[in-house]
N, CA, C and O atoms as a Tinker XYZ file with bonds, in Angstrom:
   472  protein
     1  N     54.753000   50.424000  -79.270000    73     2
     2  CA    55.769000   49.405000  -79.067000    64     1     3
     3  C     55.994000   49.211000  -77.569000    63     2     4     5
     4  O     55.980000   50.241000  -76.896000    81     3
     5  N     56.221000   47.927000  -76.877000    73     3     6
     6  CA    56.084000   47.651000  -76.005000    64     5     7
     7  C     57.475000   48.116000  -75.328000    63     6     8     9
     8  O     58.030000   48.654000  -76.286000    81     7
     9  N     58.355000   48.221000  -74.240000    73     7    10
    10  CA    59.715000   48.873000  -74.136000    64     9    11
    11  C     59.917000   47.168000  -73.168000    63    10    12    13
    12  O     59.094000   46.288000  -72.914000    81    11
    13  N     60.912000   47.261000  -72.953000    73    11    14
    14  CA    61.809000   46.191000  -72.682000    64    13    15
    15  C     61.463000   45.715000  -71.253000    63    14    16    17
    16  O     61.224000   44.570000  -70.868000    81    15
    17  N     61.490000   46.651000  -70.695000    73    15    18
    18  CA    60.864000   46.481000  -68.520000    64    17    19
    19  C     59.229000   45.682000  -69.037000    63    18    20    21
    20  O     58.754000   44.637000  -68.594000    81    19
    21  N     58.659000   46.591000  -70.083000    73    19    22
    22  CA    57.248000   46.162000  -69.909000    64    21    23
    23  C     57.071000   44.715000  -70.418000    63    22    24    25
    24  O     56.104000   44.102000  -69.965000    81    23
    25  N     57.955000   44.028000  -71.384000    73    23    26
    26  CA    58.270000   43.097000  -71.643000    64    25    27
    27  C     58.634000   41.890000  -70.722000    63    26    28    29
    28  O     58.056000   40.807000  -70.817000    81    27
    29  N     59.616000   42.142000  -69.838000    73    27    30
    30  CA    60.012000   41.061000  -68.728000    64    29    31
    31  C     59.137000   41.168000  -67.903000    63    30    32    33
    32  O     58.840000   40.085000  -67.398000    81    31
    33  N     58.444000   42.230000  -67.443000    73    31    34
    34  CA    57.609000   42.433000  -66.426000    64    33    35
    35  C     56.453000   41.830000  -66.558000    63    34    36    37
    36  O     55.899000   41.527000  -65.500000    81    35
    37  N     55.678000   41.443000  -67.986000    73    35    38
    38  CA    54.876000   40.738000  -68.363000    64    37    39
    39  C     55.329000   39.014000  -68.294000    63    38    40    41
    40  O     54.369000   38.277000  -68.070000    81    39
    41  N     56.448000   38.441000  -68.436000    73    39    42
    42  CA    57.065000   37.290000  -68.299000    64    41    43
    43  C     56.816000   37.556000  -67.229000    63    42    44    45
    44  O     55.675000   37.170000  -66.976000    81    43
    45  N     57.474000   38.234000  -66.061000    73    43    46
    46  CA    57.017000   37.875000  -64.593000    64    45    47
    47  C     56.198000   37.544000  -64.418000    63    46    48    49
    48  O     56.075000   36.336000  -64.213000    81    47
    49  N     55.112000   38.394000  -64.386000    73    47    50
    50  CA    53.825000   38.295000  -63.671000    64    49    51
    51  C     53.358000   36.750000  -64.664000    63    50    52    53
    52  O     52.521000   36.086000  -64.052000    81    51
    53  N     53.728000   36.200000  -65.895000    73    51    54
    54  CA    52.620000   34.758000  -66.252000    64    53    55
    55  C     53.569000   33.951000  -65.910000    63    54    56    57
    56  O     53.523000   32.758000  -66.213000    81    55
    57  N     54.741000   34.577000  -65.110000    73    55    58
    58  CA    55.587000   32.983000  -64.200000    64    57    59
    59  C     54.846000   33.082000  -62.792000    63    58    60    61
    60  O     54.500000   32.057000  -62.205000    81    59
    61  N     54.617000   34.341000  -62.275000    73    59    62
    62  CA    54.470000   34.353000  -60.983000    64    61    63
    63  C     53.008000   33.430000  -60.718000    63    62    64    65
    64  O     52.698000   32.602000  -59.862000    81    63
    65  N     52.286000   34.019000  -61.910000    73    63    66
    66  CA    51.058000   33.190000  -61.795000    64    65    67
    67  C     50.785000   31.721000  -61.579000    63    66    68    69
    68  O     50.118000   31.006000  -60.831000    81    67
    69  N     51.886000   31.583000  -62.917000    73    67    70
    70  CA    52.022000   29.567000  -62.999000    64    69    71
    71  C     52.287000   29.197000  -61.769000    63    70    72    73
    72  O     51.725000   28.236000  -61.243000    81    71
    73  N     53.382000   30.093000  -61.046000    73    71    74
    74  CA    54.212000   29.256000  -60.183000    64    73    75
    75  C     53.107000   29.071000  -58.421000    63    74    76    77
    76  O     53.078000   28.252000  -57.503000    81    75
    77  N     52.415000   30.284000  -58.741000    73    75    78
    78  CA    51.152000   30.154000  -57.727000    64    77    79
    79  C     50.784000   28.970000  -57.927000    63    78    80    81
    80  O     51.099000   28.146000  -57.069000    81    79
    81  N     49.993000   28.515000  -59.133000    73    79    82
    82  CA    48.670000   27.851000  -59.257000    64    81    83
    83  C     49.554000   26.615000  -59.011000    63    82    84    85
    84  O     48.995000   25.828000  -58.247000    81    83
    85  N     50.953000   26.146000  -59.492000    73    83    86
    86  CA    51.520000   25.059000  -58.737000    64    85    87
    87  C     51.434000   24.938000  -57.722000    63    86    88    89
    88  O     50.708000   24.059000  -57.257000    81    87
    89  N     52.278000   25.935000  -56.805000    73    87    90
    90  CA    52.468000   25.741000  -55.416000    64    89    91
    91  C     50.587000   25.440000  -54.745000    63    90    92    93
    92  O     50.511000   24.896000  -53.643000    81    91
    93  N     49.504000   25.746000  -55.331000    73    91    94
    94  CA    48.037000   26.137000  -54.576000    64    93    95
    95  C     47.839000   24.135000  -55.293000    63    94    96    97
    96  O     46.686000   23.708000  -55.235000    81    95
    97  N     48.579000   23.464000  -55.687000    73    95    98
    98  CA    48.754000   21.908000  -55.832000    64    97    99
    99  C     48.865000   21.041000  -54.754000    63    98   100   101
   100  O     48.387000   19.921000  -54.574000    81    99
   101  N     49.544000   21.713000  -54.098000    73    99   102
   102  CA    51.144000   20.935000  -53.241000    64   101   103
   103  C     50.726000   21.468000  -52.120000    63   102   104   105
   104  O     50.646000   20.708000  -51.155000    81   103
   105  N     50.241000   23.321000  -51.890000    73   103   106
   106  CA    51.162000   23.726000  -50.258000    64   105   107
   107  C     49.536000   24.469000  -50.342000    63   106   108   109
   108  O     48.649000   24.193000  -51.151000    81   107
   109  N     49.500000   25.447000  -49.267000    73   107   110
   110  CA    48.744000   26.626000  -48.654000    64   109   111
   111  C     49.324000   27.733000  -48.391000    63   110   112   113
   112  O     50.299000   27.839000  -47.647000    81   111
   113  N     48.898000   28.434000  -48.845000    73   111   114
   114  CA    49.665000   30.079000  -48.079000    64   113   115
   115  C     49.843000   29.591000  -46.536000    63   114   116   117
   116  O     49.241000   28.638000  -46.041000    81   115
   117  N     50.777000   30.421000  -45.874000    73   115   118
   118  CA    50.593000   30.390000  -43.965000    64   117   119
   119  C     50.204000   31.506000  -44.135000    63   118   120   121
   120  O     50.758000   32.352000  -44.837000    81   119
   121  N     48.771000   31.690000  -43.238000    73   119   122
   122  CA    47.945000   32.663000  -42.809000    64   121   123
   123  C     48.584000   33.454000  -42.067000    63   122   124   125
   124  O     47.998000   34.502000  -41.796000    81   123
   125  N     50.088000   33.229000  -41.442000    73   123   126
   126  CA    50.819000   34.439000  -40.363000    64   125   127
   127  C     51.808000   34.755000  -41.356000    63   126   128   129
   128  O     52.765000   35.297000  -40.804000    81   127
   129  N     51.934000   34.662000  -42.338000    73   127   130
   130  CA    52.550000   35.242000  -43.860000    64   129   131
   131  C     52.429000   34.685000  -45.331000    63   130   132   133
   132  O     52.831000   33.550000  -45.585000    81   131
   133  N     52.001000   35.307000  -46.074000    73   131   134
   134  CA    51.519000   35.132000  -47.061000    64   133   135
   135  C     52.440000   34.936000  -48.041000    63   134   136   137
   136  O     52.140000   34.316000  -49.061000    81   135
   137  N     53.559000   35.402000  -47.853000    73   135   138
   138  CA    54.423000   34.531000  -48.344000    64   137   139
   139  C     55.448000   33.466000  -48.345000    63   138   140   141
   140  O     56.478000   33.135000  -48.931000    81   139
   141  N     54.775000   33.151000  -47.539000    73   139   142
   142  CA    55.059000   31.665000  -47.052000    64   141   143
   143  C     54.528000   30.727000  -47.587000    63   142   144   145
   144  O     53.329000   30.916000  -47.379000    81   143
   145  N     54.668000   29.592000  -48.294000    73   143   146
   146  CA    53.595000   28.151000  -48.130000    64   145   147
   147  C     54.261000   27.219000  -47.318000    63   146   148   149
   148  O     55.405000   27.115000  -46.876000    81   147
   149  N     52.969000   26.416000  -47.231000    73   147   150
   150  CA    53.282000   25.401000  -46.590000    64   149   151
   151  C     52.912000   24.028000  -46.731000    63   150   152   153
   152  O     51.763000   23.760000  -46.381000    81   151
   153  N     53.676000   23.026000  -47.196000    73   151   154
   154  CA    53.606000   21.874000  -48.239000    64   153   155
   155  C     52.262000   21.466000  -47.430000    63   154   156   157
   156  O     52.018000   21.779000  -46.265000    81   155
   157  N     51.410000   20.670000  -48.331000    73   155   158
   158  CA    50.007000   19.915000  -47.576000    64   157   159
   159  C     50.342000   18.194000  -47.938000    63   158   160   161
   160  O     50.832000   17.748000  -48.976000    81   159
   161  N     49.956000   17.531000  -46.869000    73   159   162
   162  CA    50.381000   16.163000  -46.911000    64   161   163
   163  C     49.499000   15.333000  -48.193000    63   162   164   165
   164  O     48.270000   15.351000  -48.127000    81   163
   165  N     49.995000   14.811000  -49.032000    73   163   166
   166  CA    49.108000   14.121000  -49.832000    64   165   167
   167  C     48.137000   13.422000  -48.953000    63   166   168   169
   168  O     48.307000   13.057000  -47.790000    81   167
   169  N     46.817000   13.266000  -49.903000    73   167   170
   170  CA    45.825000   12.747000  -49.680000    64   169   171
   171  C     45.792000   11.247000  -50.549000    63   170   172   173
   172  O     45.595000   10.902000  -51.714000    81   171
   173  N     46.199000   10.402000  -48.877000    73   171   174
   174  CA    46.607000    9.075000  -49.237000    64   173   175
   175  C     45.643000    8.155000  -47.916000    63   174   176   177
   176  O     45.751000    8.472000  -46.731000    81   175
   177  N     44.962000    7.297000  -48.273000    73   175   178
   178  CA    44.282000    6.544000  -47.598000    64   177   179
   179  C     45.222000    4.914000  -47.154000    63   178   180   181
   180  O     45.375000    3.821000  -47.699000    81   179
   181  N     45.822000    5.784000  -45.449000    73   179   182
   182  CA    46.926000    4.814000  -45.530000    64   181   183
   183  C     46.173000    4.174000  -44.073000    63   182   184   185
   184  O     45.712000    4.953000  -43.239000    81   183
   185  N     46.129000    3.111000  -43.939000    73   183   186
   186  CA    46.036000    1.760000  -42.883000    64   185   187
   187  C     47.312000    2.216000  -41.990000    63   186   188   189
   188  O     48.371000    2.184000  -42.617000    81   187
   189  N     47.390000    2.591000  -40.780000    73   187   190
   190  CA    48.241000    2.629000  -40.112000    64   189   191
   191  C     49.542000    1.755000  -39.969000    63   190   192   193
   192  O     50.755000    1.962000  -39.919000    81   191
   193  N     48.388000    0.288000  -39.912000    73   191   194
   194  CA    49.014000   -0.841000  -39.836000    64   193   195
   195  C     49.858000   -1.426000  -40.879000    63   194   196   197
   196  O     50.350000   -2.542000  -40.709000    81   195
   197  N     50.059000   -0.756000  -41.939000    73   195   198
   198  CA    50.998000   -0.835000  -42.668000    64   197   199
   199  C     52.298000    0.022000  -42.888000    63   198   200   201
   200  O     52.486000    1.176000  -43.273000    81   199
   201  N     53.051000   -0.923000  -42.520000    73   199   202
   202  CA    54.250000   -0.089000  -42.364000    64   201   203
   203  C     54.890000    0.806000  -43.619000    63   202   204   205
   204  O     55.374000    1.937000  -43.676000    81   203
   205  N     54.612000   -0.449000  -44.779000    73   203   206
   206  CA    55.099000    0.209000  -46.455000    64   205   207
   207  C     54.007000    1.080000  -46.846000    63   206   208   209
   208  O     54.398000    2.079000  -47.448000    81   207
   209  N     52.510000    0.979000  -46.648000    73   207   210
   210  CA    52.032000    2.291000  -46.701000    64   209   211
   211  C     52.483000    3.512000  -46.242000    63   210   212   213
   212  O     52.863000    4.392000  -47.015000    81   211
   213  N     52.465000    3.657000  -44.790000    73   211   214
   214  CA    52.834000    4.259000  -44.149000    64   213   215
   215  C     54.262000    5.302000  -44.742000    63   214   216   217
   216  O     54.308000    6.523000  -44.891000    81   215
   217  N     55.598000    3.972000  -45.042000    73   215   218
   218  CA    56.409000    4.996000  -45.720000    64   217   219
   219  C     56.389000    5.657000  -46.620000    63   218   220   221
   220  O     56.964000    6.743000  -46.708000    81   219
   221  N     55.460000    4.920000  -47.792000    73   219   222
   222  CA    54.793000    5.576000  -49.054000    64   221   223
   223  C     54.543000    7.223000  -49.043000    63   222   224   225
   224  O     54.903000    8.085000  -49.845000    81   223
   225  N     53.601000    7.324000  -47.518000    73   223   226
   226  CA    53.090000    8.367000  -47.638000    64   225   227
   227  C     54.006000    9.910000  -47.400000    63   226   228   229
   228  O     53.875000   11.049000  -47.847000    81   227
   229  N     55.089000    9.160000  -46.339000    73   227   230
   230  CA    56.145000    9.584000  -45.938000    64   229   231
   231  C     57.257000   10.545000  -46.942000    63   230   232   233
   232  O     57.751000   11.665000  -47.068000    81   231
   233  N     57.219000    9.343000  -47.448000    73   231   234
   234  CA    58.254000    9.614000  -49.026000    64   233   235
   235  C     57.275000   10.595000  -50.127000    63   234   236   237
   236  O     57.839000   11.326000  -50.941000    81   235
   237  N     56.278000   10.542000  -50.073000    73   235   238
   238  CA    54.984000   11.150000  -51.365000    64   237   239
   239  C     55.540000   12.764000  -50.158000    63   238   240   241
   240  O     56.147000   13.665000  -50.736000    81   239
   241  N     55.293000   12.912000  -48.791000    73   239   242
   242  CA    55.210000   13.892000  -47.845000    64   241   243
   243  C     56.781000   15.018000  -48.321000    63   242   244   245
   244  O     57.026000   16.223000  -48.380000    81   243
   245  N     57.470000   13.792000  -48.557000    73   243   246
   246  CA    58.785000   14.353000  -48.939000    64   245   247
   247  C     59.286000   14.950000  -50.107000    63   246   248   249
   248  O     60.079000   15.889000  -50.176000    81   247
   249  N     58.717000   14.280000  -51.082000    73   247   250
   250  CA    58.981000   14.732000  -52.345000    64   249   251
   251  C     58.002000   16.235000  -52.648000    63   250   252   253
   252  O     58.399000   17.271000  -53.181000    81   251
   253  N     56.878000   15.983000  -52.207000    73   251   254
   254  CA    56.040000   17.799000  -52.148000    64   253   255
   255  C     56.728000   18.499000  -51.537000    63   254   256   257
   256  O     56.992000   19.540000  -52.140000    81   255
   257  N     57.316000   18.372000  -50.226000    73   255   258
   258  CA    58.124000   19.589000  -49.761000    64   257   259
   259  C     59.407000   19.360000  -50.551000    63   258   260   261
   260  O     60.186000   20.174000  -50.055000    81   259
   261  N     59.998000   18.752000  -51.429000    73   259   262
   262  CA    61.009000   19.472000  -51.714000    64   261   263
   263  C     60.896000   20.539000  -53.177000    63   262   264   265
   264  O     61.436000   21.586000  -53.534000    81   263
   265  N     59.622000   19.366000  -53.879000    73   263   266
   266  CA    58.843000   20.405000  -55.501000    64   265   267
   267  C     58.605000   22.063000  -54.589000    63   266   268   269
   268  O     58.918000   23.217000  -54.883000    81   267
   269  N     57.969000   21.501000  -53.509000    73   267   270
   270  CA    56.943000   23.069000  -53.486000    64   269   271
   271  C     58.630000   24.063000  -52.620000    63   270   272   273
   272  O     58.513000   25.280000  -52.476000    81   271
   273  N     59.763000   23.486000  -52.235000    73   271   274
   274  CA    60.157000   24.419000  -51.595000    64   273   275
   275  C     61.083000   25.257000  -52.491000    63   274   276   277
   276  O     61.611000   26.308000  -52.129000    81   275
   277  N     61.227000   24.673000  -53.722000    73   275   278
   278  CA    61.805000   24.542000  -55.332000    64   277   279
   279  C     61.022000   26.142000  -55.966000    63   278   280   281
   280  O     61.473000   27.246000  -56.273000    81   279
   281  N     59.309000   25.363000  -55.931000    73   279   282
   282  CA    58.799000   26.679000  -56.792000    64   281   283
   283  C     58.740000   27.814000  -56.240000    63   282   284   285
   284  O     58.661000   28.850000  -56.900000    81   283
   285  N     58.786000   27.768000  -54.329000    73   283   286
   286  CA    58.441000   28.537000  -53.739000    64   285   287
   287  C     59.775000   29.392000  -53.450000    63   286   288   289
   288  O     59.649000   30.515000  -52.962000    81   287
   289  N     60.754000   28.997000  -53.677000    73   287   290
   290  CA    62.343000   29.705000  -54.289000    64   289   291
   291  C     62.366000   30.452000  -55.151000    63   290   292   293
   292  O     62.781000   31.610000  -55.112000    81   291
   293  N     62.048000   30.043000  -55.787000    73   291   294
   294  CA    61.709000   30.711000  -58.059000    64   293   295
   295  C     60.961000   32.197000  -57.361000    63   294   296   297
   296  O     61.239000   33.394000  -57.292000    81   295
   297  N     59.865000   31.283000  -56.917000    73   295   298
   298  CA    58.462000   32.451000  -56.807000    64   297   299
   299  C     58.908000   33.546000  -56.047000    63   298   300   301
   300  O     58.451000   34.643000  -56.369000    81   299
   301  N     59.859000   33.482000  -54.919000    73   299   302
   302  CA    60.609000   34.503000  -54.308000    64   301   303
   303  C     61.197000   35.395000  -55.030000    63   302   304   305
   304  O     60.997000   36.588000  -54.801000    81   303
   305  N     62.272000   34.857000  -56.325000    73   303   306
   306  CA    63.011000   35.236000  -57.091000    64   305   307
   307  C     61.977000   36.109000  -58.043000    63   306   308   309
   308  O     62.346000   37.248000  -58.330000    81   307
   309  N     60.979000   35.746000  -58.441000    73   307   310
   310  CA    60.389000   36.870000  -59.661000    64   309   311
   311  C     59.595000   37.539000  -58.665000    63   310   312   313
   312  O     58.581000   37.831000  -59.299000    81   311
   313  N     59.421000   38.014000  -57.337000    73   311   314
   314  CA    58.913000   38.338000  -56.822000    64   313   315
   315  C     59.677000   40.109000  -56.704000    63   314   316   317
   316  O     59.186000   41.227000  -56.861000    81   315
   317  N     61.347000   39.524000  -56.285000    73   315   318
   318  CA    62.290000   40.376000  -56.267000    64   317   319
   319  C     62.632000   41.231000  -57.310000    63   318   320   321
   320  O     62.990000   42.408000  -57.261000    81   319
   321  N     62.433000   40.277000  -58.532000    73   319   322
   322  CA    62.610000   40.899000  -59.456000    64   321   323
   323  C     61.936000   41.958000  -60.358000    63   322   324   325
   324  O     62.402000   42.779000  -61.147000    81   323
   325  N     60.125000   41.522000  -59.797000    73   323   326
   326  CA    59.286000   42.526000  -59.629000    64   325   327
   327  C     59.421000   43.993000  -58.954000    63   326   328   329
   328  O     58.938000   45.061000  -59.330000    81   327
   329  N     60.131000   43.733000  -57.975000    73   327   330
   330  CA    60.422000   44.667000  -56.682000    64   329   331
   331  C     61.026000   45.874000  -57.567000    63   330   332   333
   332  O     60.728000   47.067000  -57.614000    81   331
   333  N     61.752000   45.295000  -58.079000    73   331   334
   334  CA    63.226000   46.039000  -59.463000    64   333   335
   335  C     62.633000   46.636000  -59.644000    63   334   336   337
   336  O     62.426000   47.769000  -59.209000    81   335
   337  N     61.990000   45.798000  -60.640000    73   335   338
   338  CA    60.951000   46.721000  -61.771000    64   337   339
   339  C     60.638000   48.188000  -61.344000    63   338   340   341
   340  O     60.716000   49.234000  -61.988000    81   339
   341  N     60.206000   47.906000  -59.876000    73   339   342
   342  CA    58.964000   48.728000  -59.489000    64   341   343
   343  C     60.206000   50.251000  -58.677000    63   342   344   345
   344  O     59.909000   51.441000  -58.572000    81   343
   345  N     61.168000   49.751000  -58.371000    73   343   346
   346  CA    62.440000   50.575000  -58.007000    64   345   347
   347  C     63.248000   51.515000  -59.247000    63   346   348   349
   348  O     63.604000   52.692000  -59.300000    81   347
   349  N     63.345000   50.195000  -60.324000    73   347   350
   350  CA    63.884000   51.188000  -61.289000    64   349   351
   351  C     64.970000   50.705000  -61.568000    63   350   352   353
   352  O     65.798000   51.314000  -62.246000    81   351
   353  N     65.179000   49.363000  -61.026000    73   351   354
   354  CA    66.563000   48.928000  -61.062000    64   353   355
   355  C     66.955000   47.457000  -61.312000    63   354   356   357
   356  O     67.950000   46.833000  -60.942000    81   355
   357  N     65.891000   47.081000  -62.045000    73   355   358
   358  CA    65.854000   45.774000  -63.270000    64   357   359
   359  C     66.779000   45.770000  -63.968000    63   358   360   361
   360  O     67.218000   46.834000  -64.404000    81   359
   361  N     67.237000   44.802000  -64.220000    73   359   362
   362  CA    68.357000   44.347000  -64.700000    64   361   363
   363  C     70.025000   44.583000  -64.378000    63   362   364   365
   364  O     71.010000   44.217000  -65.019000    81   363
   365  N     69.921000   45.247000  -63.278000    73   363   366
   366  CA    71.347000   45.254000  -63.116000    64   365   367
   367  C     71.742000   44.319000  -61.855000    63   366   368   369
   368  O     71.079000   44.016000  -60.863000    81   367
   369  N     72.669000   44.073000  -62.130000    73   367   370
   370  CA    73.973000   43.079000  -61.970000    64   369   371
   371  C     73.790000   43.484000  -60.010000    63   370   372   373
   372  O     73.847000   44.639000  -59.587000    81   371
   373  N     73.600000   42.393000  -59.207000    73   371   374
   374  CA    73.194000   43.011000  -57.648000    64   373   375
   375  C     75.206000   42.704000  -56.879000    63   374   376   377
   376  O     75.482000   42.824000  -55.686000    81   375
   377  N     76.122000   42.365000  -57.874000    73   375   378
   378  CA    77.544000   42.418000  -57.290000    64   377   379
   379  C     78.047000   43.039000  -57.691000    63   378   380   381
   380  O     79.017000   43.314000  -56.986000    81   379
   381  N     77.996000   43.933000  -59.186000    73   379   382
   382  CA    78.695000   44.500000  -59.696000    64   381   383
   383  C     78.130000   46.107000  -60.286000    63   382   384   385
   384  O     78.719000   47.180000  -60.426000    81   383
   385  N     76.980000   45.752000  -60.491000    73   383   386
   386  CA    75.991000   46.978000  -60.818000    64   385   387
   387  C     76.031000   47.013000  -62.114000    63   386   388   389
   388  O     75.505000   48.082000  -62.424000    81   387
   389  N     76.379000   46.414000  -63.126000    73   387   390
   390  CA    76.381000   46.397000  -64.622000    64   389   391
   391  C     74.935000   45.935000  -64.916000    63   390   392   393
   392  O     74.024000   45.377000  -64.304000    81   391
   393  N     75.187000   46.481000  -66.254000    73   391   394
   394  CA    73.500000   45.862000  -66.902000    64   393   395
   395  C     73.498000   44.153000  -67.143000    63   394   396   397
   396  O     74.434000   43.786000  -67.853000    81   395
   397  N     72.709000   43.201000  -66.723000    73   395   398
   398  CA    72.876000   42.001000  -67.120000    64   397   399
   399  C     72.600000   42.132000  -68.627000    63   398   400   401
   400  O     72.109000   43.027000  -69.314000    81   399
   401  N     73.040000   41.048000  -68.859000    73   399   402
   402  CA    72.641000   40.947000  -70.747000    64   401   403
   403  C     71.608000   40.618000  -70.960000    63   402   404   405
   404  O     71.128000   40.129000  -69.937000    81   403
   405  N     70.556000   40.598000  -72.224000    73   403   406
   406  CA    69.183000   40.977000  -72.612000    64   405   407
   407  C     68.776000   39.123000  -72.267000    63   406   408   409
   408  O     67.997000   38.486000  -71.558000    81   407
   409  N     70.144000   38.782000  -73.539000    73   407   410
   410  CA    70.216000   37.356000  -73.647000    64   409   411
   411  C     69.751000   36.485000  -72.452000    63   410   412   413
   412  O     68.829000   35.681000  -72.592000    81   411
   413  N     70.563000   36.697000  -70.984000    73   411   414
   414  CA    70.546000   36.095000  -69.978000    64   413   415
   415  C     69.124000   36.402000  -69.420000    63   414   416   417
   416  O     68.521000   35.346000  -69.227000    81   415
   417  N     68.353000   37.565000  -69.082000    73   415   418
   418  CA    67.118000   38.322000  -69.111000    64   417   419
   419  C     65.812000   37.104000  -69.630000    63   418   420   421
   420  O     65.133000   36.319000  -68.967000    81   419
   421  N     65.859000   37.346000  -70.813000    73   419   422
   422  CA    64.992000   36.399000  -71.651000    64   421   423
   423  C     65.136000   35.125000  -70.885000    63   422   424   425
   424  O     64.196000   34.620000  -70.272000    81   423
   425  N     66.498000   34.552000  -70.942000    73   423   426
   426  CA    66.516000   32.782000  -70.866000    64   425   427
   427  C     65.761000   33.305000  -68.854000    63   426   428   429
   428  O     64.690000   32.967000  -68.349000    81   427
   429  N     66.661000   34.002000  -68.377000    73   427   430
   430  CA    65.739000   33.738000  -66.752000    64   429   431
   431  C     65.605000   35.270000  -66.578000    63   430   432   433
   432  O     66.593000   35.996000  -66.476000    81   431
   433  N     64.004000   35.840000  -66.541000    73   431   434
   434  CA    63.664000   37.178000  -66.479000    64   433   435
   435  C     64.124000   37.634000  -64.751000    63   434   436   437
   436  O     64.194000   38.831000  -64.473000    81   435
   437  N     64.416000   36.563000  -63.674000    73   435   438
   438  CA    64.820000   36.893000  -62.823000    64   437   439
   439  C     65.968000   36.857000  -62.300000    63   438   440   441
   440  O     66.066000   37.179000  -61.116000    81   439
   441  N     66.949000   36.521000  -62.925000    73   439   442
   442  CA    68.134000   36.403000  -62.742000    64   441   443
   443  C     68.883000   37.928000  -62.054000    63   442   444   445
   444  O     68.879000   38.965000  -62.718000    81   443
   445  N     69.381000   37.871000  -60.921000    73   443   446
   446  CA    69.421000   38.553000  -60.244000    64   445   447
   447  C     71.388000   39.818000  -60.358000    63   446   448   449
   448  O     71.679000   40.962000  -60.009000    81   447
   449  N     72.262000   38.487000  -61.134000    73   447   450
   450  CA    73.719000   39.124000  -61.299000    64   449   451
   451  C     73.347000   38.297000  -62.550000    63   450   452   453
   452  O     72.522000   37.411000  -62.771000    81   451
   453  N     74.744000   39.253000  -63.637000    73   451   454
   454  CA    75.582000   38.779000  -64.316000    64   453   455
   455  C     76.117000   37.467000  -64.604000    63   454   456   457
   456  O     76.874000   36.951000  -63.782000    81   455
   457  N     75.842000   36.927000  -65.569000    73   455   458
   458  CA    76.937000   35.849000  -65.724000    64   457   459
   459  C     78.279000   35.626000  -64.815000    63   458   460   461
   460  O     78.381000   34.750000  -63.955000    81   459
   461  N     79.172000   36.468000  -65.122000    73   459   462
   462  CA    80.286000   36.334000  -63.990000    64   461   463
   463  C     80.185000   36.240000  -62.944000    63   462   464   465
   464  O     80.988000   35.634000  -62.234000    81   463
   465  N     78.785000   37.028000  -62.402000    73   463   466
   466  CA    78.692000   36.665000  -61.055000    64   465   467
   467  C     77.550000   36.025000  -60.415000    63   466   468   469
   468  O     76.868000   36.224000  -59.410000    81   467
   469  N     77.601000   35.075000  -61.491000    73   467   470
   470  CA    76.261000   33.972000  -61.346000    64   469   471
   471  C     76.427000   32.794000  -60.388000    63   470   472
   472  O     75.514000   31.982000  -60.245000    81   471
């Protein structure tokens, strides 16, 4: 039977994965930290001379950095929550020190406090 850490810890790691192969969409690792990305400009064949191209690409530039700075948040978060795991100290509550609930666990395996102190 599988025990409960080995359970979320397996949810981690096939979020951490997804949330890679998104971000490897959108961004690049930065080679002076690896956990870093760094959004990549869409690949848009824009005429200079157009100004509404131009913003197109701008706005397309904008909306990737805000998806990738989104997953690359999350990806921090099950990263930490990995960390737990690996400490011994998964699932508890990081304001209060209580056990979070299983319930809350499941719906977000990284959820870092308690409900109350969500």
């Amino acid at each position: 039977m599988i025990s409960k850490i080995d359970y979320f810890k397996t949810k981690l790691l096939e979020e951490k994965e997804k949330l890679e192969q998104d971000l490897k969409t959108m961004a690049k690792r930065n080679p002076e930290n690896p956990d870093d990305w760094e959004p990549a400009p869409p690949a848009m064949n824009v005429m200079v001379s157009d100004a509404n191209e131009l913003a197109d690409t701008f706005e397309e530039l904008e909306n990737v950095i805000g998806v990738s700075d989104q997953l690359e948040e999350r990806l921090r978060a099950v990263n930490q929550a990995l960390e737990k795991i690996e400490k011994g100290d998964y699932g508890q509550c990081r304001q209060c020190g209580k056990e979070i609930d299983e319930k809350r666990l499941e719906a977000n395996p990284a959820a870092a406090a308690c409900i109350k102190h969500t």
